[in-house]
C-alpha positions as protocol buffer text, in pm:
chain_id: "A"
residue {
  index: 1
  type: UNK
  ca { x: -7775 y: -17531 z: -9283 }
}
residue {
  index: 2
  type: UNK
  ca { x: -7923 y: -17200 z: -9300 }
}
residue {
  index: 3
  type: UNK
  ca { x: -7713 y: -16967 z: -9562 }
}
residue {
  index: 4
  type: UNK
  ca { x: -7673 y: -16610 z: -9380 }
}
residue {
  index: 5
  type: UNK
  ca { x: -7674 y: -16281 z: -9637 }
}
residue {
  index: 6
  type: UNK
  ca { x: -7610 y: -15936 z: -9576 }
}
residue {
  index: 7
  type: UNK
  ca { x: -7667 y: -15679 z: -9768 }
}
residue {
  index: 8
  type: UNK
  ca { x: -7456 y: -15380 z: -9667 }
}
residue {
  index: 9
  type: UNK
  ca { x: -7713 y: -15076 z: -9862 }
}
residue {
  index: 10
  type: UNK
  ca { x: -7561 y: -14782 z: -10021 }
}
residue {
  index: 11
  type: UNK
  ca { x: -7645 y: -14679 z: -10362 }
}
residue {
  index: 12
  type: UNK
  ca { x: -7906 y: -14725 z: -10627 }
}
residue {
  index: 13
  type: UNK
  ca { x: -8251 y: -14838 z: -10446 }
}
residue {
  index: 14
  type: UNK
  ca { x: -8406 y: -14992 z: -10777 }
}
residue {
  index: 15
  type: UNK
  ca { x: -8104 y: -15192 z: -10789 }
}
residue {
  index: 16
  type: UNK
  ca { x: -8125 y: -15309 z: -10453 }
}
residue {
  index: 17
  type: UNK
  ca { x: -8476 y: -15419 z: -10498 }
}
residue {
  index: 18
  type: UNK
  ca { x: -8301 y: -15640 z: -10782 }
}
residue {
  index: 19
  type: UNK
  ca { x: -8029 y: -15775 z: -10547 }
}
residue {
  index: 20
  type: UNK
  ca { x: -8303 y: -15895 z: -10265 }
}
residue {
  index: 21
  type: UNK
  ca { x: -8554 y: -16039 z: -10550 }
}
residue {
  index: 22
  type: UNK
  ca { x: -8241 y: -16245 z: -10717 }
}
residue {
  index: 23
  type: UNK
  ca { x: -8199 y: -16422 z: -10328 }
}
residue {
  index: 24
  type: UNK
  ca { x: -8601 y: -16458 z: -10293 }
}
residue {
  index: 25
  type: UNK
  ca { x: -8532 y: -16685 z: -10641 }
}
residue {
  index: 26
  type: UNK
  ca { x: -8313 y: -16915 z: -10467 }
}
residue {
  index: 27
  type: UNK
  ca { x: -8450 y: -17245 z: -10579 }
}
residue {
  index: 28
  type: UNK
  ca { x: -8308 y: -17369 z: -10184 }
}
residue {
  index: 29
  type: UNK
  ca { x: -8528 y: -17128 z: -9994 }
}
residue {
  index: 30
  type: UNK
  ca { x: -8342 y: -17184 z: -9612 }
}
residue {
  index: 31
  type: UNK
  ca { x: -8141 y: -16839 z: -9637 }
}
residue {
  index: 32
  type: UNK
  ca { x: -8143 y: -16569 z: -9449 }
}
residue {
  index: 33
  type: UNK
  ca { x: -8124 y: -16215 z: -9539 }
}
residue {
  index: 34
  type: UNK
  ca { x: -8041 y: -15889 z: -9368 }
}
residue {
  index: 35
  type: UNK
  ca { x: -8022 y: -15549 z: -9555 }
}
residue {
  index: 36
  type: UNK
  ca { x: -7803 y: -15275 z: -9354 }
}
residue {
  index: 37
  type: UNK
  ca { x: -7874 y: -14952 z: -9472 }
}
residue {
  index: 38
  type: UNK
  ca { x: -7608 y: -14689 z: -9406 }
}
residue {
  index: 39
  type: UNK
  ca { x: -7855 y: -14379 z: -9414 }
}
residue {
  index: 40
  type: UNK
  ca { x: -7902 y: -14380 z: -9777 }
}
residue {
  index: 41
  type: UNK
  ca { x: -8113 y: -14028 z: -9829 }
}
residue {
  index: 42
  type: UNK
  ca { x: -8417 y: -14191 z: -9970 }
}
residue {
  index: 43
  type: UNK
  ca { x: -8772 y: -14202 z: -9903 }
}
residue {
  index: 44
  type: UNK
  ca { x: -8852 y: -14539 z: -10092 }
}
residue {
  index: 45
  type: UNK
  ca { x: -8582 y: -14798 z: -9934 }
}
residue {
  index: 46
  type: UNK
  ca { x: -8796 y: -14881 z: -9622 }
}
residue {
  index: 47
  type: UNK
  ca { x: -9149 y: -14855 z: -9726 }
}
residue {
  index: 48
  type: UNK
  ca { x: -9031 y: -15088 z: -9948 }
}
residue {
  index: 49
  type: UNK
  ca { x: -8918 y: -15353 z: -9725 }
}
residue {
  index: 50
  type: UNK
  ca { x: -9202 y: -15275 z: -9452 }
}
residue {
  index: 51
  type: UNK
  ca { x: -9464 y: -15424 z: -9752 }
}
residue {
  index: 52
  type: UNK
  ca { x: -9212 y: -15671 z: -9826 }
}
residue {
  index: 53
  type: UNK
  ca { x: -9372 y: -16030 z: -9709 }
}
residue {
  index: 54
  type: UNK
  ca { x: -9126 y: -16268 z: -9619 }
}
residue {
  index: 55
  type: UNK
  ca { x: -8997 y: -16367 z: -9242 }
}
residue {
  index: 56
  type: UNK
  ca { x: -8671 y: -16460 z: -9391 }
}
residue {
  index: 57
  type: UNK
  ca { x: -8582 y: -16099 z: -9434 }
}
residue {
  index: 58
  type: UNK
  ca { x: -8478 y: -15791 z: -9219 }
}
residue {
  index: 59
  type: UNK
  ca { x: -8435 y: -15425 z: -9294 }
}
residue {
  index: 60
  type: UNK
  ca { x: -8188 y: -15238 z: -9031 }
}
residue {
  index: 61
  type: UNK
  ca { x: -8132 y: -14870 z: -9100 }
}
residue {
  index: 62
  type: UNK
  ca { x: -7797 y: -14738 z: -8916 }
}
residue {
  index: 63
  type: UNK
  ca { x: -7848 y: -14474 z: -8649 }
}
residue {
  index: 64
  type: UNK
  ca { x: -7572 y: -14275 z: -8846 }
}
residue {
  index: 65
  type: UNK
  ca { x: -7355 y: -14319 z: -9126 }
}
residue {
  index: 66
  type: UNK
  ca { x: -7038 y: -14561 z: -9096 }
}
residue {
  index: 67
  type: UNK
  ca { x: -6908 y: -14581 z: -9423 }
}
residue {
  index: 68
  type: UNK
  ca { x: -6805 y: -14896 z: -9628 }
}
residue {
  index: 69
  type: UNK
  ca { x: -6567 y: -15066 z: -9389 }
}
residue {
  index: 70
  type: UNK
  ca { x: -6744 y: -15034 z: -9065 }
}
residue {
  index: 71
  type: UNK
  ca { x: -7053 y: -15151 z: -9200 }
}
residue {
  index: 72
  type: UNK
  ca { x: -6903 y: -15466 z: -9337 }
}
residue {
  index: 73
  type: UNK
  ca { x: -6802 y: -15500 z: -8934 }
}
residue {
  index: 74
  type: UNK
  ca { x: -7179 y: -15436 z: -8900 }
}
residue {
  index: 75
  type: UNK
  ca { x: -7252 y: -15732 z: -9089 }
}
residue {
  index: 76
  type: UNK
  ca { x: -7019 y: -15977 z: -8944 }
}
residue {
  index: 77
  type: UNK
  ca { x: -7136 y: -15863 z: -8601 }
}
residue {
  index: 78
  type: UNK
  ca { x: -7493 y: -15928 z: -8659 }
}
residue {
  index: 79
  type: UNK
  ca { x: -7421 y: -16281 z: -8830 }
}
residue {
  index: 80
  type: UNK
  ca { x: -7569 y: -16564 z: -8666 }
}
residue {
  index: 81
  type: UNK
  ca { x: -7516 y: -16889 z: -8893 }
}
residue {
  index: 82
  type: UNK
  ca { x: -7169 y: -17047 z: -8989 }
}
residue {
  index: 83
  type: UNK
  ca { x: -7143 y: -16913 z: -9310 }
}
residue {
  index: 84
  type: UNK
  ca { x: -7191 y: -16557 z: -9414 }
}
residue {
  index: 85
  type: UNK
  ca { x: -7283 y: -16385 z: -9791 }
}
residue {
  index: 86
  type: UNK
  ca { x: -7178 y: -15987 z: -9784 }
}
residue {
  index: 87
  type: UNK
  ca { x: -7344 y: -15923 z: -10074 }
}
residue {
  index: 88
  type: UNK
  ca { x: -7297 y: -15644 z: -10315 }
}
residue {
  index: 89
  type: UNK
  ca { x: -7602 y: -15422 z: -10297 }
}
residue {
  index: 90
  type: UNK
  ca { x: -7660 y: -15420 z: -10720 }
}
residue {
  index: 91
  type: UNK
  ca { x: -7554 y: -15760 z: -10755 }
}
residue {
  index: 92
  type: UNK
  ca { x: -7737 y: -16042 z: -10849 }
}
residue {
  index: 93
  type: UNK
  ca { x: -7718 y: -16443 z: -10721 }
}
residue {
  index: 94
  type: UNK
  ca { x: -7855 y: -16676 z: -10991 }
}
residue {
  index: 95
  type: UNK
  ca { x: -8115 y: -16916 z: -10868 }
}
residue {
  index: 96
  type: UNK
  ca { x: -7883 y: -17187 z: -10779 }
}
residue {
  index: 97
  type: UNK
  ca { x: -7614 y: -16975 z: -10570 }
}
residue {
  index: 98
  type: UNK
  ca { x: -7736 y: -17108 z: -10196 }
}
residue {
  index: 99
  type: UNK
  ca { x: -7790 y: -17514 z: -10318 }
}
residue {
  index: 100
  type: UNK
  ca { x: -7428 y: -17504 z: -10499 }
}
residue {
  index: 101
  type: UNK
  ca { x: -7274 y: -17258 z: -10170 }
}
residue {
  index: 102
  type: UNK
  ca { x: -7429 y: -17516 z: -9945 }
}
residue {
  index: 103
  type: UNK
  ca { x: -7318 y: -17858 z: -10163 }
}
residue {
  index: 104
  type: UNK
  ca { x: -6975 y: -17686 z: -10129 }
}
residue {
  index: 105
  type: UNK
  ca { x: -6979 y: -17622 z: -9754 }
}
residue {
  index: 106
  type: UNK
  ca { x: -7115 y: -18020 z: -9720 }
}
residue {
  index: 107
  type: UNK
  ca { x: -6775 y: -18160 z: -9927 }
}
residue {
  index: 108
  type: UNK
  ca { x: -6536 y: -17902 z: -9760 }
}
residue {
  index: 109
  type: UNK
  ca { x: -6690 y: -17808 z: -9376 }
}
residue {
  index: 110
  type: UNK
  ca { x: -6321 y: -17656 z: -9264 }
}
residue {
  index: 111
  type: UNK
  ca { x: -6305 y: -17406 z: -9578 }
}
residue {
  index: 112
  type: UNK
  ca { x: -6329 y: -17052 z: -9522 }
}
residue {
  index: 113
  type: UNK
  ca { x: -6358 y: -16863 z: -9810 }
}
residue {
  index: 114
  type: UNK
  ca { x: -6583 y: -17026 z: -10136 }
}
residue {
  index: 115
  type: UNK
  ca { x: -6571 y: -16829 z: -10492 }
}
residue {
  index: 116
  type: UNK
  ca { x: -6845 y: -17016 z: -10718 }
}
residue {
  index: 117
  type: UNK
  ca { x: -6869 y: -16891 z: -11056 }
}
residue {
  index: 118
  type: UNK
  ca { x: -6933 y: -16530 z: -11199 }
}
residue {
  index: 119
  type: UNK
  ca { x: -7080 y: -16358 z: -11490 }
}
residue {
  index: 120
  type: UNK
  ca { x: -7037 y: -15983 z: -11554 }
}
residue {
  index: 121
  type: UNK
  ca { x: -7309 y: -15727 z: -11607 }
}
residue {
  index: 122
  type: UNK
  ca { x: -7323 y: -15358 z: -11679 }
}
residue {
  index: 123
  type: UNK
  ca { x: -7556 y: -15137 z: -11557 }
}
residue {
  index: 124
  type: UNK
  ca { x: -7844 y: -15230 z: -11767 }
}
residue {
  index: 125
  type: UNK
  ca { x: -7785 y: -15567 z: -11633 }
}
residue {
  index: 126
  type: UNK
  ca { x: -7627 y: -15668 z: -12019 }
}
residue {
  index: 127
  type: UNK
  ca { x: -7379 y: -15951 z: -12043 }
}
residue {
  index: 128
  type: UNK
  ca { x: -7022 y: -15840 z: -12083 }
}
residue {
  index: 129
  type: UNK
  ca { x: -6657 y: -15895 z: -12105 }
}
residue {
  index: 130
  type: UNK
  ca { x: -6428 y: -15644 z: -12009 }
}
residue {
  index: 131
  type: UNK
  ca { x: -6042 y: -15702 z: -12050 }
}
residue {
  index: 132
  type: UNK
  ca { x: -6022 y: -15728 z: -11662 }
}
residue {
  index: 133
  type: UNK
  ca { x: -6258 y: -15975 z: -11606 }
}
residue {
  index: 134
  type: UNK
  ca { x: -6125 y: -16207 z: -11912 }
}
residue {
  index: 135
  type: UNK
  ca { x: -5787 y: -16188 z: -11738 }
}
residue {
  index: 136
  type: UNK
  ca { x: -5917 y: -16289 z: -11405 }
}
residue {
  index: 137
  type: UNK
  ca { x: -6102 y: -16598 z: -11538 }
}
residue {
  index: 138
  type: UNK
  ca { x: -5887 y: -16716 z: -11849 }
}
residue {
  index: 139
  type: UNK
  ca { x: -5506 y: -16626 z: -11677 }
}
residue {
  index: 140
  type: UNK
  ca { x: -5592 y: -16605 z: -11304 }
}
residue {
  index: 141
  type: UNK
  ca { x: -5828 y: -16843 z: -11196 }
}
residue {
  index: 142
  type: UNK
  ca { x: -5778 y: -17190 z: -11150 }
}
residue {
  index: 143
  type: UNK
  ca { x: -5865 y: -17368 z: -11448 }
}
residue {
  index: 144
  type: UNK
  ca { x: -6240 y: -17467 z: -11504 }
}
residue {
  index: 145
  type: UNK
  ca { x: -6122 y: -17801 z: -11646 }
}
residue {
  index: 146
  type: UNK
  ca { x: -5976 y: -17877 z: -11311 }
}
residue {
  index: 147
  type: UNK
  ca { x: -6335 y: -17842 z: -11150 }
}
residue {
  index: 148
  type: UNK
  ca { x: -6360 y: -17759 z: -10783 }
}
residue {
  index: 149
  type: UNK
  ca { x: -5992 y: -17611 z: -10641 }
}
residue {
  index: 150
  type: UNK
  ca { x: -5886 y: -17587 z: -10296 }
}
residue {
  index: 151
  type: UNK
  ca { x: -5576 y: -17392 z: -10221 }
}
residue {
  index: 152
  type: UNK
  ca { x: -5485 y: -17367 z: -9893 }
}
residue {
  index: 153
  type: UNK
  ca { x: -5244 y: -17077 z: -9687 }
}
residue {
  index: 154
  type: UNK
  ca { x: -4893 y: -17037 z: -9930 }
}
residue {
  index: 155
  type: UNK
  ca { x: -5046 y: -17163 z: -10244 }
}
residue {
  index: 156
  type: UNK
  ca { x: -5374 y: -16932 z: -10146 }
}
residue {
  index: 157
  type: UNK
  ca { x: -5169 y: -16616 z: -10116 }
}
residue {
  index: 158
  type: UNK
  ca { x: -4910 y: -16657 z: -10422 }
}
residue {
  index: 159
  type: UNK
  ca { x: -5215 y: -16695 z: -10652 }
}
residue {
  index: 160
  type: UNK
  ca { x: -5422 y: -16400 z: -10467 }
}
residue {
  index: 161
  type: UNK
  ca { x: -5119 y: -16173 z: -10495 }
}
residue {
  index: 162
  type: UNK
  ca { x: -5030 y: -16270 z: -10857 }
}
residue {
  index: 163
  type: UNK
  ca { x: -5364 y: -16091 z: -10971 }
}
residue {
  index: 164
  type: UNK
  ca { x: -5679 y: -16068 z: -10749 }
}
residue {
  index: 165
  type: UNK
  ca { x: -5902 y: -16305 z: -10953 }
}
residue {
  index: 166
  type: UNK
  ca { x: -6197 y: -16328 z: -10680 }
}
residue {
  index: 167
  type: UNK
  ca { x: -6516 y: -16119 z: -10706 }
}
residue {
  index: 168
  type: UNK
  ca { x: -6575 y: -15981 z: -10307 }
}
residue {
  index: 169
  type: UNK
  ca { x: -6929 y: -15929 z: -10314 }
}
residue {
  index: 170
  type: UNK
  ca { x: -6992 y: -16309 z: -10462 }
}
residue {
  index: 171
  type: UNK
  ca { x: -6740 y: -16513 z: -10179 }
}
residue {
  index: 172
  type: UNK
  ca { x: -6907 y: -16665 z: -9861 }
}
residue {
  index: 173
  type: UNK
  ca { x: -6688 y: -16678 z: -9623 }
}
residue {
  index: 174
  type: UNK
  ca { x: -6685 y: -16895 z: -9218 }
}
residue {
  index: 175
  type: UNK
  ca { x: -6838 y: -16652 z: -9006 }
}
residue {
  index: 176
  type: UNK
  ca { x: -6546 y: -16745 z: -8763 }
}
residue {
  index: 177
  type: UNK
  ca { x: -6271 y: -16660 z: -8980 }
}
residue {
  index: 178
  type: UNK
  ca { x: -6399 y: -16293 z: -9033 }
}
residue {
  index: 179
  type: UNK
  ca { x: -6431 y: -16188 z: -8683 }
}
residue {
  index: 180
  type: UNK
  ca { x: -6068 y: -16368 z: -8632 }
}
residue {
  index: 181
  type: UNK
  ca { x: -5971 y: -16157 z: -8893 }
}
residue {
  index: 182
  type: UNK
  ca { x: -6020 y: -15779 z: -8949 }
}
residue {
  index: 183
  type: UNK
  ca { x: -5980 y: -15586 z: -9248 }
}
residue {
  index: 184
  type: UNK
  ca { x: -5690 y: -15376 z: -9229 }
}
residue {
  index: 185
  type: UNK
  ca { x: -5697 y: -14973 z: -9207 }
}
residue {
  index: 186
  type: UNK
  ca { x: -5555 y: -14774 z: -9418 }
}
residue {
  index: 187
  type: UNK
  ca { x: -5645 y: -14929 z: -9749 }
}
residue {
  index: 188
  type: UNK
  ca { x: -5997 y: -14836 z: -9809 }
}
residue {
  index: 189
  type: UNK
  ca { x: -6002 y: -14905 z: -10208 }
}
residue {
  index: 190
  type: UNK
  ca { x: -5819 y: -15297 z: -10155 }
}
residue {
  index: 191
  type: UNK
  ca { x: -5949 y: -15369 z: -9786 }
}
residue {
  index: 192
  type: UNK
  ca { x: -6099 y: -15725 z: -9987 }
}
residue {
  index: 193
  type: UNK
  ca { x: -5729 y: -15876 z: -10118 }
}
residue {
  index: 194
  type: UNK
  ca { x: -5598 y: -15747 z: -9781 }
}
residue {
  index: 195
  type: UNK
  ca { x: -5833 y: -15926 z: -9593 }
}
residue {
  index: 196
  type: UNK
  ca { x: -5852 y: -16229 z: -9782 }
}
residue {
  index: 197
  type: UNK
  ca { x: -5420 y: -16236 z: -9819 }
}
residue {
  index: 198
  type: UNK
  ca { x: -5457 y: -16260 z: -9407 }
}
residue {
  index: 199
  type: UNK
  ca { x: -5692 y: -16509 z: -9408 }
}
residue {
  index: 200
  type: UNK
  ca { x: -5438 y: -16691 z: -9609 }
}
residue {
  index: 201
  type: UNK
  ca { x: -5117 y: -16613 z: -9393 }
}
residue {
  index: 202
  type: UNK
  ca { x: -5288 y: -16741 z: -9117 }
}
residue {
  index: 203
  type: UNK
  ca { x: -5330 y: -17058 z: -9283 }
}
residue {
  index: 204
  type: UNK
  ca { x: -5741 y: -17037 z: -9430 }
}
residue {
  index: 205
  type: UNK
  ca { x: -5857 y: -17198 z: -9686 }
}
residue {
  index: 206
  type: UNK
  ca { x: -6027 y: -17098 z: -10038 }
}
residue {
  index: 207
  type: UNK
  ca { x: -6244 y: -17300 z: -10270 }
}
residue {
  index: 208
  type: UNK
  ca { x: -6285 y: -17256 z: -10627 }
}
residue {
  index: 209
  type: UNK
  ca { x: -6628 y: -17359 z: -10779 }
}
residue {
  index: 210
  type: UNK
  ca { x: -6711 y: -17241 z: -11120 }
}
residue {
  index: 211
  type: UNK
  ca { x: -7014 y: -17340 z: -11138 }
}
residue {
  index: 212
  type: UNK
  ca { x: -7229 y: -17030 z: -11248 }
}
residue {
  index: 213
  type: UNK
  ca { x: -7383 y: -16885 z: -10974 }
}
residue {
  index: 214
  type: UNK
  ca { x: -7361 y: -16445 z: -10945 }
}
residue {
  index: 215
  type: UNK
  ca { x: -7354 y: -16184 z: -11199 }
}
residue {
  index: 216
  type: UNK
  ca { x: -7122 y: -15898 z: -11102 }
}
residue {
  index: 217
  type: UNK
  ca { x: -7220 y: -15570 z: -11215 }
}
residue {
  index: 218
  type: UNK
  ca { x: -6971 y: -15325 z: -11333 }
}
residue {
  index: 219
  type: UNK
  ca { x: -7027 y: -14988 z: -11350 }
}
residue {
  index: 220
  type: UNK
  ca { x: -6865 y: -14746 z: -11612 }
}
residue {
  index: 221
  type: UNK
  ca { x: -6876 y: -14476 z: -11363 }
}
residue {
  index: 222
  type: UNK
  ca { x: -6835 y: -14654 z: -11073 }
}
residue {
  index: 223
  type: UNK
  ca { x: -6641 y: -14535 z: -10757 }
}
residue {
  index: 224
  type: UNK
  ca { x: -6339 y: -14787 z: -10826 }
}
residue {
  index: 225
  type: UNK
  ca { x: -6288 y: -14628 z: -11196 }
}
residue {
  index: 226
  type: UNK
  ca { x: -6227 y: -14275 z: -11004 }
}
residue {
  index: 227
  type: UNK
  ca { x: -5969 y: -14418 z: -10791 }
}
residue {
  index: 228
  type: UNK
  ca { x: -5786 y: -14497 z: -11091 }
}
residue {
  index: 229
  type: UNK
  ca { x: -5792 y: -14154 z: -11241 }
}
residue {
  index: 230
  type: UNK
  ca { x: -5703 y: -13995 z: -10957 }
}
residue {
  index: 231
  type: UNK
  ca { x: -5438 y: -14234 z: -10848 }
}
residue {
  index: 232
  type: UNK
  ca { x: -5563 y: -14348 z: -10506 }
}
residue {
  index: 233
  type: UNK
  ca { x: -5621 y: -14710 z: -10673 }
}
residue {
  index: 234
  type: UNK
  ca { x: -5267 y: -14825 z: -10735 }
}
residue {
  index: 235
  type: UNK
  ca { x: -5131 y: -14614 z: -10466 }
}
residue {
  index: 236
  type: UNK
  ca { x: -5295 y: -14848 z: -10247 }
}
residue {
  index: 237
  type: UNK
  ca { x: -5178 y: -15141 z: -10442 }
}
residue {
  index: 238
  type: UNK
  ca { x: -4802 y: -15051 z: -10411 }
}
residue {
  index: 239
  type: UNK
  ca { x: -4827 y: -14957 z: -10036 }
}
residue {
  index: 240
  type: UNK
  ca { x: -4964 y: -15355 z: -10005 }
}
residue {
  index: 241
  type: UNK
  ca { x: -4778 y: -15529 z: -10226 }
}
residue {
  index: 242
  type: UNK
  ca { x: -4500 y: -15394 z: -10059 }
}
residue {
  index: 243
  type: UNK
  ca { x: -4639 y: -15497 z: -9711 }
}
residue {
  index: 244
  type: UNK
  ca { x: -4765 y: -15864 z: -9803 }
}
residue {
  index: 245
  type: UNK
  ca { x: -4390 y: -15944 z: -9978 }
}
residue {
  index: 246
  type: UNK
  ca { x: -4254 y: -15886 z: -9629 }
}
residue {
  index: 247
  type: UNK
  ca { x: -4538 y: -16080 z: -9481 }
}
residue {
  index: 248
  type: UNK
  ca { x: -4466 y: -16386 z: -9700 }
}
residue {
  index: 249
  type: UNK
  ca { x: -4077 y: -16344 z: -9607 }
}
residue {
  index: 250
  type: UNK
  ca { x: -4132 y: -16348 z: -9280 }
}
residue {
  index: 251
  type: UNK
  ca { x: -4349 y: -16664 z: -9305 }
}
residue {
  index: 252
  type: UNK
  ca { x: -4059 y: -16812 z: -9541 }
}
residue {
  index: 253
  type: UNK
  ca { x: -4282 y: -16829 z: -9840 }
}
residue {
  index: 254
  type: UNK
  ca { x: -4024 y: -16718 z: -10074 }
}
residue {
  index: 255
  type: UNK
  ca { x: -4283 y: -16754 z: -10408 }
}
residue {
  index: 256
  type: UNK
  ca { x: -4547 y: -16546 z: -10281 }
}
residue {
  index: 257
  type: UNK
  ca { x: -4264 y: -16275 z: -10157 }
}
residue {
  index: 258
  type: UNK
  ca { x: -4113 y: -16293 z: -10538 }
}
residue {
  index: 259
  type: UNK
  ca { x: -4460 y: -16244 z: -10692 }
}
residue {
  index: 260
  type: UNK
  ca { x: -4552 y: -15957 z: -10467 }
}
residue {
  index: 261
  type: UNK
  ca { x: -4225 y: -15745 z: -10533 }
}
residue {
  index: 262
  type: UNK
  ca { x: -4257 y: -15787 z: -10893 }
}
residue {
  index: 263
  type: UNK
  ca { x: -4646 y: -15742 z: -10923 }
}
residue {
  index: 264
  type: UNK
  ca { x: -4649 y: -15848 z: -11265 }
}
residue {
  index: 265
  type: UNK
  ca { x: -5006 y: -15857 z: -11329 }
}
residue {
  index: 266
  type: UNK
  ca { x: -5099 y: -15553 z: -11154 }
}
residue {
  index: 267
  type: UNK
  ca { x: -4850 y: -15356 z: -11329 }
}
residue {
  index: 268
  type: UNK
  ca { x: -4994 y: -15490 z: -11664 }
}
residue {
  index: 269
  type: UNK
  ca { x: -5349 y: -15370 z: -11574 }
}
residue {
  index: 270
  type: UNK
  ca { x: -5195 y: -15000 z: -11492 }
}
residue {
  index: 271
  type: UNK
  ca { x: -5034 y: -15062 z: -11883 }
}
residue {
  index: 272
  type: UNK
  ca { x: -5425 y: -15096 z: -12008 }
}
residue {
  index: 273
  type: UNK
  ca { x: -5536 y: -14818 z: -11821 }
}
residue {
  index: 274
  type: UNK
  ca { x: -5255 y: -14559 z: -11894 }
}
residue {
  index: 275
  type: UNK
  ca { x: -5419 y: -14440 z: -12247 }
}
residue {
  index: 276
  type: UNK
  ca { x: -5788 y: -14381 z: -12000 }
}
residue {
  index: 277
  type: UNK
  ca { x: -5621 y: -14202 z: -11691 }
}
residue {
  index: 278
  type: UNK
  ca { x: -5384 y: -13970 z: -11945 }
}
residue {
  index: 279
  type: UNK
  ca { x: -5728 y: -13902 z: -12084 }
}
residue {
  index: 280
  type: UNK
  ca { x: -5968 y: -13863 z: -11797 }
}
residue {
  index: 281
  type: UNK
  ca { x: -5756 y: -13842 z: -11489 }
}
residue {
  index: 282
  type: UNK
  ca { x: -5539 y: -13611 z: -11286 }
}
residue {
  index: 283
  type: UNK
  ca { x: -5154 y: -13533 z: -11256 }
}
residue {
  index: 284
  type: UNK
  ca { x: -5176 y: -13728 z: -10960 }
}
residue {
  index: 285
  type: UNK
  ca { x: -5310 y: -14031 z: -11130 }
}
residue {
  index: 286
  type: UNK
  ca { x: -5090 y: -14016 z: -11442 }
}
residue {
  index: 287
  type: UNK
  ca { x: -4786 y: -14010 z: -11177 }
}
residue {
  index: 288
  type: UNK
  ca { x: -4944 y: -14270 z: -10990 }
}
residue {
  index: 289
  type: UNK
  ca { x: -5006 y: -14457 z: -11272 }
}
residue {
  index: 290
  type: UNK
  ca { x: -4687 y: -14438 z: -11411 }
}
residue {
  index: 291
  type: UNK
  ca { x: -4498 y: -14548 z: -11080 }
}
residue {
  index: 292
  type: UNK
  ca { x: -4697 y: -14830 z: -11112 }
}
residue {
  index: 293
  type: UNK
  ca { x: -4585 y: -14954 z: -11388 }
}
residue {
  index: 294
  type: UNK
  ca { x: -4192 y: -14880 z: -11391 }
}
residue {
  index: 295
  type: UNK
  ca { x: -4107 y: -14870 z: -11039 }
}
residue {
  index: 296
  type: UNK
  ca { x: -4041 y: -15198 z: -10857 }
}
C-alpha cells in the first residue's frame, strides 16, 4: 500500500524544505507526496522543487489563493490511495512514520482516523513541553501502557470532546471517510475537532498508536496564539461545544452530551491562559476568555 501525503503550503519555505526532507527519510520509501501551494509570495518555493529529483513527489501551485479550509478540500480531491497524510507544512515525520502508519492500517483495514505518537518542537526545532501538550498526553490520551487503542463512534466523541488530545497535521485518515465528511463552516480556528467529532457521530473509527513517529512544531507566535488574545479561539469553542452536546443528545449518547455542556477541560486551559490574554490580548479576548471559563 502506497501511503498518500499532502502538503497543503503556506508559510515558512525553509521549513517546508524540512517537512518534504523528513518524508524523503522514510525508512519505507512507497509514499507519495504532493505539495499544494496556496500562492505563497516567494520566489524560492518552486525552483526548489523543479531541481528536486524524486518521481514520488509533485509541486502544484494554486491558480489563486483559497485559504486554509478549501485547500485541505484541495487535498482530499486530488488523493488517489486509501489512506491520506495532510501534513502540516513545518512539521516533521520521523523516519519510521509510513512503516508504523502502514503496520497499523494492516491490523485495523476498517479504521479511519490513526494518531501514532508525537513529540513537540519549537521553532528552532528544540524539544519541548508545554503545559498543553503534557495535558493532552498524560490526562487525555489513552494510556501508553494500554498500547494500541481503538475507540469507536460514542466512546470516540466523549474522549474527543473531553479535551482535543489529537495533533491534526500528524493523523492519517481513509480517504473515503473525508470526502463523506466535510469540515464544517463557520469554525475556521476548530474546523479539525469538528471534523473529526463527525467522523465519530457517524460511527468512524480512531486508533491510538504511541509509538513515536511526528514532531509537532509549536510556534510562540503562531496564528492559533492570536486567536486566543483576541478571543476568536474560545468563541469558537463555545459555539461547538454547544452544537456537538445537542448532537450527542440527539444520538442518545447522554456521556458525551454531559461532557460537552460542562467542557471541563477546555475551560481549564482558558484558566492557564487568563494571566497571558489580560497581558497581551484585547477587551474582546479578556471577555471572551472570561465567558469561557464561568459561563456554562
Amino acid at each position: 500500500m502506497t501511503l498518500e501525503i499532502v502538503v497543503p503550503f503556506w508559510g515558512d519555505p525553509a521549513l517546508l524544505f524540512l517537512t518534504v526532507e523528513s518524508v524523503r527519510a522514510q525508512s519505507d520509501g512507497d509514499w507519495r507526496l504532493t505539495v499544494i501551494d496556496d500562492c505563497y509570495p516567494s520566489d524560492v518555493v518552486a525552483p526548489w522543487f523543479a531541481a528536486v529529483q524524486d518521481d514520488r513527489i509533485t509541486y502544484r501551485r494554486n491558480a489563486t489563493n483559497l485559504g486554509i479550509t478549501e485547500n485541505y478540500r484541495e487535498a482530499i480531491r486530488q488523493a488517489r490511495e486509501p489512506y491520506i497524510t495532510i501534513l502540516g507544512c513545518d512539521d516533521l515525520l520521523h523516519p519510521n512514520y509510513v512503516s508504523t502508519m502502514k503496520r497499523a492500517i494492516a491490523r485495523h483495514p476498517d479504521i479511519d482516523v490513526i494518531q501514532l505518537g508525537v513529540d513537540i518542537i519549537d521553532e528552532h526545532g528544540h524539544a519541548v513541553r508545554p503545559l498543553v501538550d503534557r495535558a493532552k498526553q498524560r490526562l487525555l490520551a489513552p494510556r501508553r501502557s494500554r498500547g494500541t487503542v481503538v475507540l469507536r463512534g460514542e466512546q470516540m466523541a466523549t474522549s474527543l470532546i473531553r479535551g482535543d488530545w489529537l495533533y491534526w497535521p500528524s493523523l492519517t485518515f481513509r480517504t473515503d471517510t473525508l470526502r463523506r465528511i466535510d469540515f464544517r463552516e463557520g469554525l475556521p480556528i476548530i474546523q479539525d475537532l469538528a471534523l473529526l467529532m463527525d467522523i465519530a457521530f457517524a460511527g468512524g473509527s480512531l486508533l491510538y498508536d504511541p509509538t513515536p513517529a511526528f514532531s509537532y512544531r509549536r510556534h510562540g507566535g503562531s496564528a492559533s496564539q492570536k486567536t486566543l488574545l483576541d478571543g476568536r479561539r474560545f468563541l469558537d469553542e463555545r459555539t461547538y461545544y454547544h452544537q456537538a452536546s445537542g448532537l450527542a443528545r440527539s444520538h442518545g449518547w447522554k456521556r458525551t452530551a454531559r461532557t460537552a455542556r460542562v467542557r471541563l477541560m477546555s475551560r481549564l486551559h482558558a484558566v492557564t491562559e487568563l494571566p497571558s490574554v489580560i497581558r497581551h490580548g484585547n477587551r474582546a479576548g479578556i471577555r471572551s476568555t472570561l465567558a469561557h471559563i464561568f459561563v456554562i
